[in-house]
C-alpha positions as CSV (number, residue, x, y, z in Angstrom):
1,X,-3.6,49.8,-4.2
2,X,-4.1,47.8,-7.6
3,X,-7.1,46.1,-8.0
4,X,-8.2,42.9,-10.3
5,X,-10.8,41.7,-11.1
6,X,-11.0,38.0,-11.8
7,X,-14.1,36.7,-15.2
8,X,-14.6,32.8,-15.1
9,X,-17.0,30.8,-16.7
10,X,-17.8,27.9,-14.3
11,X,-20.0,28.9,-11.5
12,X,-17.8,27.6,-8.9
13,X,-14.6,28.5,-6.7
14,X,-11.3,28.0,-8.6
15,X,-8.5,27.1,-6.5
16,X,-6.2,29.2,-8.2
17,X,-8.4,32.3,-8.4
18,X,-8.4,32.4,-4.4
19,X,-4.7,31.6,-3.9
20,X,-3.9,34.8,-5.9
21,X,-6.4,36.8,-3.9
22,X,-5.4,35.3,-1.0
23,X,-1.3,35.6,-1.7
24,X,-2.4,39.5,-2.9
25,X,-4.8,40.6,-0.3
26,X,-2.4,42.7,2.1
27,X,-1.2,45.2,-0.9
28,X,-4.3,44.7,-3.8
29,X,-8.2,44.7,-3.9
30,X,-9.6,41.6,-6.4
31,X,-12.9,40.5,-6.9
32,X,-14.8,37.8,-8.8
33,X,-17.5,37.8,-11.2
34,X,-18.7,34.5,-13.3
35,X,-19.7,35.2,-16.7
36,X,-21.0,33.7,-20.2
37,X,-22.4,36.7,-22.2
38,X,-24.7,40.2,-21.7
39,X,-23.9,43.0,-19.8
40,X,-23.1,41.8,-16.3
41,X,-19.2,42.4,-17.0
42,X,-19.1,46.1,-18.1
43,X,-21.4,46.9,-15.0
44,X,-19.0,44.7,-12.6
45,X,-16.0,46.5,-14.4
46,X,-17.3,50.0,-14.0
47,X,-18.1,49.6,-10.1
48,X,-15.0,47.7,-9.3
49,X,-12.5,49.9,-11.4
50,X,-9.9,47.3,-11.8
51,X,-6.3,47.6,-13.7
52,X,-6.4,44.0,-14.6
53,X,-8.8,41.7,-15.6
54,X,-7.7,38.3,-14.8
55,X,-9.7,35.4,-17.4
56,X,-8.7,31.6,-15.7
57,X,-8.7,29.2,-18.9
58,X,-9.1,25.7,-19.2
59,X,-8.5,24.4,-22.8
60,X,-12.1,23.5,-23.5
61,X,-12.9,27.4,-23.0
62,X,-10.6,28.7,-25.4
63,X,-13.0,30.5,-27.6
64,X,-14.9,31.7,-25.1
65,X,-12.1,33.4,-23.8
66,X,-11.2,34.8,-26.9
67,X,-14.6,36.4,-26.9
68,X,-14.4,37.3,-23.2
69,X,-11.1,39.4,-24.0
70,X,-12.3,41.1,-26.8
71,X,-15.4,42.4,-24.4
72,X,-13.4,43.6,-22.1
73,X,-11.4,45.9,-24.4
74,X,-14.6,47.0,-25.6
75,X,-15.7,48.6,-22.5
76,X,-12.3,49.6,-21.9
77,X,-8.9,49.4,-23.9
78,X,-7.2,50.6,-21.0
79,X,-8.0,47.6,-18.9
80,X,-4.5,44.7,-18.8
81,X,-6.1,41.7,-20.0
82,X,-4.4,38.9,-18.0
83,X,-4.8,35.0,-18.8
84,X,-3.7,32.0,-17.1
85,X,-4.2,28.5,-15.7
86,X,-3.3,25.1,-17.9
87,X,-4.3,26.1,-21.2
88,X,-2.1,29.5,-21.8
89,X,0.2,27.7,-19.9
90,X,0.9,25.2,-22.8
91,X,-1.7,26.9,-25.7
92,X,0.5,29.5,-25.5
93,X,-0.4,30.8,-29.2
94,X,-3.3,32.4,-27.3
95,X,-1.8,35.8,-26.9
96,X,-0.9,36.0,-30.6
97,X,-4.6,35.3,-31.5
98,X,-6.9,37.3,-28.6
99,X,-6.8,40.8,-27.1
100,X,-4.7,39.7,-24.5
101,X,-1.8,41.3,-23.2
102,X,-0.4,39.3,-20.8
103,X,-0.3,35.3,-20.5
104,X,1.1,33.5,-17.1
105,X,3.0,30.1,-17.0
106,X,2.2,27.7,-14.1
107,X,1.7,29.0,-10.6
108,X,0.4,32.9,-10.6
109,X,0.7,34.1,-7.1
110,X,4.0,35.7,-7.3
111,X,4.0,37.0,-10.9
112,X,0.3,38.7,-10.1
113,X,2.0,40.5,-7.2
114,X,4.6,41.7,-9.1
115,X,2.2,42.9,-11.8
116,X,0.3,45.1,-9.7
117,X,2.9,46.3,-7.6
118,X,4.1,47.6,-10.9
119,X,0.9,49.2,-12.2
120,X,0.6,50.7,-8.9
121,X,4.2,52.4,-9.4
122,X,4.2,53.0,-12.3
123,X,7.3,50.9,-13.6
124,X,7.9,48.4,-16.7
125,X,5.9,45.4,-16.6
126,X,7.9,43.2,-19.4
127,X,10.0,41.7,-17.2
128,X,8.3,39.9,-14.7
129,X,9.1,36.2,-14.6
130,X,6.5,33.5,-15.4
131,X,4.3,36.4,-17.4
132,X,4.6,36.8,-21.7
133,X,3.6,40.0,-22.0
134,X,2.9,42.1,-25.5
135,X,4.5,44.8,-26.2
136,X,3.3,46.3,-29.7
137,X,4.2,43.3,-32.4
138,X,6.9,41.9,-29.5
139,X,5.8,39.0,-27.1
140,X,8.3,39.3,-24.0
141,X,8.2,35.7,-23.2
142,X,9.8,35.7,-19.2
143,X,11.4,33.0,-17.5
144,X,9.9,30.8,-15.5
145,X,9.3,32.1,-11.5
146,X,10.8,30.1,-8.9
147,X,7.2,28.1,-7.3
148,X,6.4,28.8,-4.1
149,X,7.5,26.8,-1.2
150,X,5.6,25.3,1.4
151,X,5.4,27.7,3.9
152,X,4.6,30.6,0.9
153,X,1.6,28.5,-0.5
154,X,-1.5,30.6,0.7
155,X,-4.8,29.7,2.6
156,X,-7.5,29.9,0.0
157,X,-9.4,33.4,0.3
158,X,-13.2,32.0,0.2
159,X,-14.9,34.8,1.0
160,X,-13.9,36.4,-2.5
161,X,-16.7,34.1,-4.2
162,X,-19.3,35.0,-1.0
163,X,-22.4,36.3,-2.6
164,X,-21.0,36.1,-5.9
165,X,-23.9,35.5,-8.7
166,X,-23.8,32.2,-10.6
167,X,-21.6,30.6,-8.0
168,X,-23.2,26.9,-7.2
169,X,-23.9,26.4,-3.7
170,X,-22.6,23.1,-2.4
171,X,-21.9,21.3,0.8
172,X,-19.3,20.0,0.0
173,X,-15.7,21.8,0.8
174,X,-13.3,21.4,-1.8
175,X,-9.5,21.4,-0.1
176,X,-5.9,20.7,-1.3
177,X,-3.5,19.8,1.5
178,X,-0.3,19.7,-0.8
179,X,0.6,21.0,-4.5
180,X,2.1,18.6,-7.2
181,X,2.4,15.1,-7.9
182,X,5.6,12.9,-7.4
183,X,4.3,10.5,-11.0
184,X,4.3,11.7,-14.8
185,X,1.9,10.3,-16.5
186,X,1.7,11.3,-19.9
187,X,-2.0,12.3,-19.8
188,X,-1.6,14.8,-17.4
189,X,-0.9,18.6,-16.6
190,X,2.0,18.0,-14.2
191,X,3.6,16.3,-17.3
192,X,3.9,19.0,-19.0
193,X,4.6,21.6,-16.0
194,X,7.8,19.6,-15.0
195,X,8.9,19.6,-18.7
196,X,8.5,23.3,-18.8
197,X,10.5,23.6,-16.2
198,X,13.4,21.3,-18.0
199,X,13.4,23.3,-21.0
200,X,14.6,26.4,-18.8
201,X,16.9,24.0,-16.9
202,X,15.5,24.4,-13.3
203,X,14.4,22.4,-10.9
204,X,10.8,21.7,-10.9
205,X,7.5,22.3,-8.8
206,X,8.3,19.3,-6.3
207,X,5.5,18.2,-4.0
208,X,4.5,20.0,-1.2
209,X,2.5,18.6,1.7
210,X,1.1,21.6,4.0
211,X,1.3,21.2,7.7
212,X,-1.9,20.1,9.6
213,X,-2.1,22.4,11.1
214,X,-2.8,24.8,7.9
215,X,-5.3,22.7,6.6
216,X,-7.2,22.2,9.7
217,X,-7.4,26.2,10.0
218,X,-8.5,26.2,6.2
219,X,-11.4,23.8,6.8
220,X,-12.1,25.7,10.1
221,X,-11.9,29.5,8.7
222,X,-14.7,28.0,5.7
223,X,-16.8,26.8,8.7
224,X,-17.1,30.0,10.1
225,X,-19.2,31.4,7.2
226,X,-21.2,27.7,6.2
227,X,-22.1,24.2,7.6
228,X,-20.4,22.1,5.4
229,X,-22.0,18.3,5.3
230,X,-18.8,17.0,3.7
231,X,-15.3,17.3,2.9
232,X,-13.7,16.4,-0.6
233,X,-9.4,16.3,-0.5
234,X,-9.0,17.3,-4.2
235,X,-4.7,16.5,-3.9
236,X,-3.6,14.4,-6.8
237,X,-2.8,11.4,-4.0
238,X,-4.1,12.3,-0.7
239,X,-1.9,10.9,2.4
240,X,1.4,10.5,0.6
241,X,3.3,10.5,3.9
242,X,2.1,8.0,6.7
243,X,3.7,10.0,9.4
244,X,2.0,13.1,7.7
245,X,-1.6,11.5,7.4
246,X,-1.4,9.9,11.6
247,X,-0.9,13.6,12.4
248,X,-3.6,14.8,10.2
249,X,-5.4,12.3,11.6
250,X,-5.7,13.4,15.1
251,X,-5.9,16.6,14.3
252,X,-8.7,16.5,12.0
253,X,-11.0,14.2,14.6
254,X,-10.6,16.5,17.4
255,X,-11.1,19.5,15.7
256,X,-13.4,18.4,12.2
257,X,-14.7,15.3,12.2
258,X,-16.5,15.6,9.0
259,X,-17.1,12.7,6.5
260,X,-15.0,13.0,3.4
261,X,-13.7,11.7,-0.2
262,X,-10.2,11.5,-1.3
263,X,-8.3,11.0,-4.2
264,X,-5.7,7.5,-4.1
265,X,-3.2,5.1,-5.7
266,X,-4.1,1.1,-5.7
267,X,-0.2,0.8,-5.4
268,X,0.2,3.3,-2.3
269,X,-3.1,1.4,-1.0
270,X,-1.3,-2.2,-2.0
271,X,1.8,-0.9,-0.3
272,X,0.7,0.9,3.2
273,X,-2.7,-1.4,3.9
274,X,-2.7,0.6,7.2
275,X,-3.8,3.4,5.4
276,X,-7.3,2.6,4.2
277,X,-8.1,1.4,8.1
278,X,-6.8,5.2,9.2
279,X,-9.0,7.0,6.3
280,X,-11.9,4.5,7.7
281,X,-11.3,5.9,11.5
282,X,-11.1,9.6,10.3
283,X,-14.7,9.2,8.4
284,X,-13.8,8.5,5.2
285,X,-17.1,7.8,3.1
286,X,-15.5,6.4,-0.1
287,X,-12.2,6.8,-2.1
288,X,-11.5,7.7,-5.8
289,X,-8.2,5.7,-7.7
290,X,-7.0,6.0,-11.6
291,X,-7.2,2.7,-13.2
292,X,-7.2,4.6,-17.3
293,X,-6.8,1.8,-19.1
294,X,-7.7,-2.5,-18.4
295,X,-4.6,-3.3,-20.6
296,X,-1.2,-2.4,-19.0
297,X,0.8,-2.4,-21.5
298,X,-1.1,0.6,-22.4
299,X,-1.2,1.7,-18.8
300,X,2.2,1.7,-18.4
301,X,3.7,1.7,-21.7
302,X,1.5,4.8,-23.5
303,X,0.0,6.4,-20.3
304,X,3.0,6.5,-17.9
305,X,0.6,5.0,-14.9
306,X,3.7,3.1,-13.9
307,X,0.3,0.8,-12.5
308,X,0.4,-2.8,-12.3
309,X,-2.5,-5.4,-12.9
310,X,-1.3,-6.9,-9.4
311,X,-1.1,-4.0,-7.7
312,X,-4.8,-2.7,-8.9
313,X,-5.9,-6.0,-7.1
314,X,-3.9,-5.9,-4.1
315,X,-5.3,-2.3,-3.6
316,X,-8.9,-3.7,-4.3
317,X,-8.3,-6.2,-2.3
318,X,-7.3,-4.1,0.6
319,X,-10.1,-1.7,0.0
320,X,-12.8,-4.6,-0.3
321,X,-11.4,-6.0,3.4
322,X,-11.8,-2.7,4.9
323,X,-15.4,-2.2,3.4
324,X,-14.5,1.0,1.9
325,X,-16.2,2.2,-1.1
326,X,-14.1,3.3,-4.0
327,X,-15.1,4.8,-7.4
328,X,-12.4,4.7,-11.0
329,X,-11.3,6.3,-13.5
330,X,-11.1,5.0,-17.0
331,X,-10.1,6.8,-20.2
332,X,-11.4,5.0,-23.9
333,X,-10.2,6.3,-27.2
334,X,-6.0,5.7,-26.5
335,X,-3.0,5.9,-28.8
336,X,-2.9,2.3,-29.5
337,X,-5.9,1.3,-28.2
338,X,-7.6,-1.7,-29.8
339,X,-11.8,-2.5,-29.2
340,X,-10.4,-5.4,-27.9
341,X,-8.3,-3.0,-25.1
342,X,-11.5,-1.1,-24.9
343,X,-13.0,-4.0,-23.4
344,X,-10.6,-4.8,-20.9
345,X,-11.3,-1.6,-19.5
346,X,-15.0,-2.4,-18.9
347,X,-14.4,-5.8,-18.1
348,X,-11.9,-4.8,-15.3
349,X,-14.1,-2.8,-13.6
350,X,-16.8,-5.3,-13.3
351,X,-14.1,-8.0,-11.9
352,X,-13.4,-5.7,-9.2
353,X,-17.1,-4.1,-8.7
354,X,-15.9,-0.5,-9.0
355,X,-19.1,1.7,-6.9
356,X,-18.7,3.6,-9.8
357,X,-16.3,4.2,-13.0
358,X,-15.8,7.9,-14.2
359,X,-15.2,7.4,-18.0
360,X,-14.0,10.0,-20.1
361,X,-13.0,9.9,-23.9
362,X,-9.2,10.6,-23.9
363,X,-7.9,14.0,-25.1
364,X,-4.2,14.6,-26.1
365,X,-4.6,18.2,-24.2
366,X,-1.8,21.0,-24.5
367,X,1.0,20.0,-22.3
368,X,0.2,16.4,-22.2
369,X,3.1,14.4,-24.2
370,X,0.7,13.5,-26.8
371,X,-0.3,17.0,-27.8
372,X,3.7,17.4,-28.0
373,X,5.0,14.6,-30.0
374,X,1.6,14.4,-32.1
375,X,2.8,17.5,-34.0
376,X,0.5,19.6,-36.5
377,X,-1.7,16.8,-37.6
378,X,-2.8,16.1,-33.9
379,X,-3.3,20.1,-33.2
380,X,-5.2,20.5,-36.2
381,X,-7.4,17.6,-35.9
382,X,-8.3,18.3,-31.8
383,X,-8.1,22.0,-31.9
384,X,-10.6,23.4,-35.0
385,X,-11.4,26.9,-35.3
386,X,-13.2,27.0,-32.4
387,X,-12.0,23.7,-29.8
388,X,-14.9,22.4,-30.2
389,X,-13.4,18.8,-31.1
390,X,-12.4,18.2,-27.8
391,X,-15.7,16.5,-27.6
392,X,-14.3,13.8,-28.8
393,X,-11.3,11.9,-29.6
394,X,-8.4,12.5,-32.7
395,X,-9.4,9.1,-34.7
396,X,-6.3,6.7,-33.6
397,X,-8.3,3.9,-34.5
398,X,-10.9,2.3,-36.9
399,X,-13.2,1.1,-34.0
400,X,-13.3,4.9,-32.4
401,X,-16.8,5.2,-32.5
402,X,-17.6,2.2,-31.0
403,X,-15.3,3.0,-28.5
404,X,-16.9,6.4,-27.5
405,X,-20.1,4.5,-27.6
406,X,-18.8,2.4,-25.3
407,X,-17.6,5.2,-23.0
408,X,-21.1,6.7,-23.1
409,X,-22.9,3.3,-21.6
410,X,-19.7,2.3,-19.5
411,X,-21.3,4.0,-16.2
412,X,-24.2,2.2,-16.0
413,X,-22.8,-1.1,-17.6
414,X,-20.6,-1.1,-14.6
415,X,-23.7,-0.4,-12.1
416,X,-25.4,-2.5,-13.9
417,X,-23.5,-5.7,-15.1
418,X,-26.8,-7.4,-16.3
419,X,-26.5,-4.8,-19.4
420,X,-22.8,-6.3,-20.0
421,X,-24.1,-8.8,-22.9
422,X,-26.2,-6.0,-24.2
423,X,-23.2,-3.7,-25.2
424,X,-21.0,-5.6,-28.2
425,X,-24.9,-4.9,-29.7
426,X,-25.2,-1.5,-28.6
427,X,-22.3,-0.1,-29.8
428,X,-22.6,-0.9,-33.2
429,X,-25.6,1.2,-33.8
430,X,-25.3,4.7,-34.3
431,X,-26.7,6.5,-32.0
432,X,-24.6,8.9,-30.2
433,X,-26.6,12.1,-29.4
434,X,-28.5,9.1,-27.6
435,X,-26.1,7.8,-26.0
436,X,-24.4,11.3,-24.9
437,X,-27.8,12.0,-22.8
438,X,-27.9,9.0,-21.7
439,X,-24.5,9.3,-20.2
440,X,-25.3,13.1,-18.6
441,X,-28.4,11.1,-16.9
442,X,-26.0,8.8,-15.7
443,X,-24.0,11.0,-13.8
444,X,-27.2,12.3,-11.8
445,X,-28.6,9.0,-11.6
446,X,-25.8,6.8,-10.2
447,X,-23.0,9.0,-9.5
448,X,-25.0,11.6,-7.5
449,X,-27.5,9.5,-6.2
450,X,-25.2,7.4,-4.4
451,X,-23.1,10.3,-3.1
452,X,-26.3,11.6,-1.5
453,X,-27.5,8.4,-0.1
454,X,-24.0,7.5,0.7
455,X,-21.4,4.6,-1.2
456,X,-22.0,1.3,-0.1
457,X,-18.9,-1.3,-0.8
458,X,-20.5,-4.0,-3.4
């Protein structure tokens, strides 16, 4: 029996970390240990004896993980140092710059499997599909594994992060009911995975809804072990399929009943109205919908949304009549993107009296279209020597620091609208260490305040 042990940074459950255990559990030992710096990991390493260590990326934690690997060879050269997750899966320079031996592409369940059923027997690991794996000076870069289907997609293995140090408690249960996303918007990591899967000429990771009846043991089998106040459905667009979401439905009232967030589209919402009244019967305490941009030419036209202004207030609409709560998400800093556009985006959110709008500064990330058509000037100006320029945004405009000042006081302009007239003021002074703390505060102040005390429509 193989054993690995997974190193992550954040201090809470990864999705993919407990699919793999899960998928691996019957033939492999793994464990989990989160980790920033000191001795913790050599200790972990020498009383878990693994064969691989398994580091989950995320592009912002690139150096870190660079640092991470080099560690674990340290304590033991003999240990397989295994990455994967969104970044190696496009950043795939990675394993010519770390101590890294092995790199997987997209989903990991199968080719993890396969890995350790190797080490176990001894046989050739260069081979295994989905894995680049070094060998000396040669990178064996694999094809592509078939992803699993459906009925292969495994229930999350909890209990892997149970009593795990530096894991944030929370009760709030984090589930997916499907895998993928039928849209490709350019921003996005499902852009780049179906592109992937072009270049090797095979069908890609379609979308795939799990039964009910999965999802409902899932939510039950976490229950056994905490009293979860909450539920959040973490799927790219939760409900998909009406017929899917009325069984769900029933299934989930007898047997759950817990209040719970999801992620929508306004034009599935604008579409299917029925659906926001079914969300409301199940318990649904408030909805989250991607709005990125208030121009749509740039919605459409740069992002891919495929989003139309009517459509974003159809869905409102249909959202306002059902008194349901709804939070966006708005991206500043876009190829293209004017001050003027910047406002729209504020100024939209106010029309429709968003609870609350998550604003980010946009990042051309590896895998999204605009890391790949941007070329070297792009990946030199995000990247740096050590990523730490994805704190902001490559310079597409004159006006970008007013437009990441903007982003900074966009939560609690939209909150707030009496600050509105305050901001073409704001913006122009330069204060952005400021403004960045201000922002953090606003996340505790309105975002988690009114998830506590619970989202009221405005």
């Amino acid at each position: 029996m193989a054993k690995i042990l997974f190193v992550q940074r954040e201090g809470r459950e990864l999705n993919g970390v407990m699919a793999i255990a899960s998928y691996i559990s019957k033939t492999h030992e793994s464990e989990v240990i989160v980790y920033e710096d000191g001795d913790s990991l050599e200790k972990k390493i020498k009383e878990f004896n693994p064969q691989v260590v398994g580091v989950p990326l995320m592009t912002k934690d690139h150096f870190w993980g660079v640092k991470t690997f080099d560690k674990i060879k340290s304590i033991d050269s003999n240990l397989l140092t295994l990455t994967g997750g969104p970044h190696p899966t496009f950043y795939t320079k990675i394993i010519e710059e770390a101590s890294l031996d092995a790199l997987c592409r997209g989903e990991g369940e199968k080719s993890v499997q396969t890995l350790l059923n190797r080490l176990e027997n001894k046989e050739g690991i260069y081979d295994i599909p989905s894995l680049w794996v070094k060998e000396g000076d040669k990178i064996h870069k694999n094809h592509l594994a078939q992803p699993l289907s459906k009925e292969e997609i495994p229930l999350p293995k909890r209990d892997i992060y149970r009593g795990v140090e530096g894991v944030m408690e929370s009760s709030d249960l984090l589930v997916m009911c499907s895998r993928g996303c039928p849209f490709d918007c350019h921003f996005c990591f499902n852009y780049g995975l179906k592109e992937l899967y072009k270049e090797e000429e095979m069908p890609g990771p379609k979308v795939r809804v799990r039964d009910p009846e999965e999802v409902i043991r899932e939510i039950k089998e976490a229950q056994k072990f905490k009293d979860f106040k909450s539920i959040s459905f973490e799927d790219d667009i939760f409900g998909l399929n009406m017929k899917w979401l009325k069984s769900f439905k029933e299934l989930y009232m007898k047997e759950v009943n817990l209040p719970f967030y999801a992620l929508l589209r306004l034009d599935y919402i604008s579409k299917n109205p029925s659906m926001v009244s079914e969300l409301k019967e199940m318990g649904c305490l408030g909805v989250a919908v991607g709005i990125e941009s208030g121009d749509e030419a740039l919605r459409n036209r740069v992002l891919g949304k495929k989003l139309s202004d009517e459509q974003i207030f159809k869905g409102v609409e249909v959202l306002k009549k059902e008194n349901m709560p709804f939070n966006t998400y708005i991206m500043f800093g876009l190829p293209g993107e004017t001050l003027e556009d910047s406002w729209k985006s504020l100024d939209i959110n106010l029309k429709i009296k968003a609870n609350v709008a998550f604003t980010q500064i946009f990042h051309p990330y590896p895998g999204t279209k605009f890391f790949q058509e941007g070329g070297d000037e792009v990946e030199k100006a995000i990247i740096s020597e050590d990523f730490s320029r994805f704190r902001v945004n490559y310079p597409y405009d004159k006006d970008w620091k007013k437009m990441q000042r903007m982003q900074k006081l966009a939560m609690a302009t939209i909150s707030y609208p009496i600050i509105r007239p305050l901001v073409p003021f704001l913006i122009n002074l330069p204060l952005d260490n400021t403004y960045d703390k201000f922002s953090q505060r606003c996340w505790r102040d309105i975002y988690d305040k009114q998830k506590r005390e619970g989202f009221k429509t405005k």
